[in-house]
N, C-alpha and C positions, 0 to 999 in steps of 0.2 A: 287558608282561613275560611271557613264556614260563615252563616247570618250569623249564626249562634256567637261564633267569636269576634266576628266584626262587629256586633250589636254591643255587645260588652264589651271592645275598645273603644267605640263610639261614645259610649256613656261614661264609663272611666275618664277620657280626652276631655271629654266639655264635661265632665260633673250634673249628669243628669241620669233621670232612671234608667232603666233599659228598657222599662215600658216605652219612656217618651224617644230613646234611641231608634226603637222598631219600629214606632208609628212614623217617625221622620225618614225612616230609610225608605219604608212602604211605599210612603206617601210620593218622595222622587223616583223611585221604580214605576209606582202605578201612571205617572204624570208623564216619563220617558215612555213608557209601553202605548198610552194614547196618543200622543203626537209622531210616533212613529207609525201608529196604526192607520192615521190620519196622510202618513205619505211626507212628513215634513221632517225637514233634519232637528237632530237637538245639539247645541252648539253650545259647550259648558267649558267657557272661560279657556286657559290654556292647559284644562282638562285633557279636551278632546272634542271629538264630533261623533255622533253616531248617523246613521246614514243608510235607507232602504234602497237597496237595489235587486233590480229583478233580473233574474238568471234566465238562461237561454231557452230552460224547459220552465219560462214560466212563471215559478217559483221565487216568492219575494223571501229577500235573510238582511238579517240588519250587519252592518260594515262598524266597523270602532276604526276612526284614525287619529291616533294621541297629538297632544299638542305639542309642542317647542320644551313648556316648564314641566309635562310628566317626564317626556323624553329624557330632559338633562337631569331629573332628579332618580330616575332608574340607572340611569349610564352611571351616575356620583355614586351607588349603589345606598345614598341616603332614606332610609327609611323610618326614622322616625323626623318628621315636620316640627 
């Protein structure tokens, strides 16, 4: 799935535009991308974590470790919420 498709499940799902879909995805994109820039984890429910760590040569990459409720609902192969 692409923004473009996600954007347009997101507004389908909650019944809103796909204007206001995109501004809302953006806007938690552009908010994770600052607080990881800043060196701070982002800790989103039993989401996940995302997590900067710095490699050997240096080099900082951001880490995803899924939570407990993604985990079991990937495993149930449940996909729609």
């Amino acid at each position: 799935m692409d923004t473009r498709e996600f954007t347009r499940a997101l507004a389908e799902r909650k019944g809103i535009s796909e204007e206001s879909a995109y501004r809302s995805i953006n806007s938690v994109m552009d908010m994770i991308r600052v607080v990881l820039a800043e060196g701070e984890e982002v800790r989103i429910g039993s989401f996940g974590k995302f997590t900067v760590v710095t490699e050997l040569n240096g080099n900082r990459t951001v880490m995803f470790c899924s939570g407990k409720s993604l985990k079991q609902t990937i495993n149930a192969g449940e996909g729609r919420i």
